[in-house]
N, C-alpha and C positions, 0 to 999 in steps of 0.2 A: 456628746455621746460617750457614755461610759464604754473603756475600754477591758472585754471580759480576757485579764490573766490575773493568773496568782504564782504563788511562787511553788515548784514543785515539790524544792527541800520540805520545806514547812509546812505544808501540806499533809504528803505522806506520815513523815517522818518526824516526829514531834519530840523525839530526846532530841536535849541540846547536845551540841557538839558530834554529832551522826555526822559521820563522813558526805552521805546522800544528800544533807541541810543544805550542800553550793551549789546544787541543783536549782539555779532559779528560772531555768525557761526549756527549750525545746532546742535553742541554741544549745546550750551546754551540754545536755543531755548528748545530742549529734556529735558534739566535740570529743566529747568523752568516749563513743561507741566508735568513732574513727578513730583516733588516736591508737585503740587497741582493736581493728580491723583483722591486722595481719595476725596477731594472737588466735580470734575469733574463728576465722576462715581455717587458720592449723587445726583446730581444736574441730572444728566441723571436719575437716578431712581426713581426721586420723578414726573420727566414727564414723565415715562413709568406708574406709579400708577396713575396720572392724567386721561392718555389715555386709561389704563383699566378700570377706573372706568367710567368712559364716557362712555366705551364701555357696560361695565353691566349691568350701567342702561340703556342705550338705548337699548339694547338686551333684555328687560324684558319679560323673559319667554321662548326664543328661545335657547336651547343648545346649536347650535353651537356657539354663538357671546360669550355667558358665558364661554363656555371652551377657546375658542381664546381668552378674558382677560385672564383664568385664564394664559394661557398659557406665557402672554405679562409678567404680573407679575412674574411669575417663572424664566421665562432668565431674568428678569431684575435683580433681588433678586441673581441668580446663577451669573449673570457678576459684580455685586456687589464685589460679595463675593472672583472671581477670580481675581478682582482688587487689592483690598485687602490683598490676599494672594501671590501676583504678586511684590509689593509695600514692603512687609515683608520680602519675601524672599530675595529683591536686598539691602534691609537695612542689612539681616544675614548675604549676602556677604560679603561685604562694614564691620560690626565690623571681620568679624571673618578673613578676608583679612588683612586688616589693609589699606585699600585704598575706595579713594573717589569716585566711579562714577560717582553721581551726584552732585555738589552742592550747 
């Protein structure tokens, strides 16, 4: 039975030498998107405090829009943080294993 992969560098990305070209599986891909996690999730949370704050002042005076920021900022602050602790936990593996998940 033929086994259906291809490679994804090469695929998409047909100049040679594209950074995107060591892309060759679903693995890598994973590797690459965890690695920079904890960037990802910053970067999501500083436009979740964008959109609450937008929301608070435009809400000026109204409860409910001020509890839905606060609300927006809370999960974003709490998915932060499960990132984070998401990200540490598969590093504790990874030393205390003595194997590479990701890398």
């Amino acid at each position: 039975m033929k086994e259906i992969a291809f490679n994804i560098g090469d695929s998409f990305f047909k100049t040679p030498g594209h950074f995107l070209t060591k892309l060759t599986g679903i693995g890598t891909l994973a590797s690459i998107l965890f690695s920079n996690a904890i960037v990802i999730a910053g970067i999501v949370l500083i436009i979740l405090f964008i959109i609450a704050g937008i929301q608070m002042i435009s809400g000026s005076g109204e409860p409910q829009k001020i509890e839905q920021a606060r609300n927006i900022i809370t999960a974003g602050i709490i998915g932060f943080i499960l990132v984070i602790a998401a990200y540490y936990i598969v590093k504790l593996v990874e030393l205390s294993l003595g194997i590479n998940l990701f890398s």
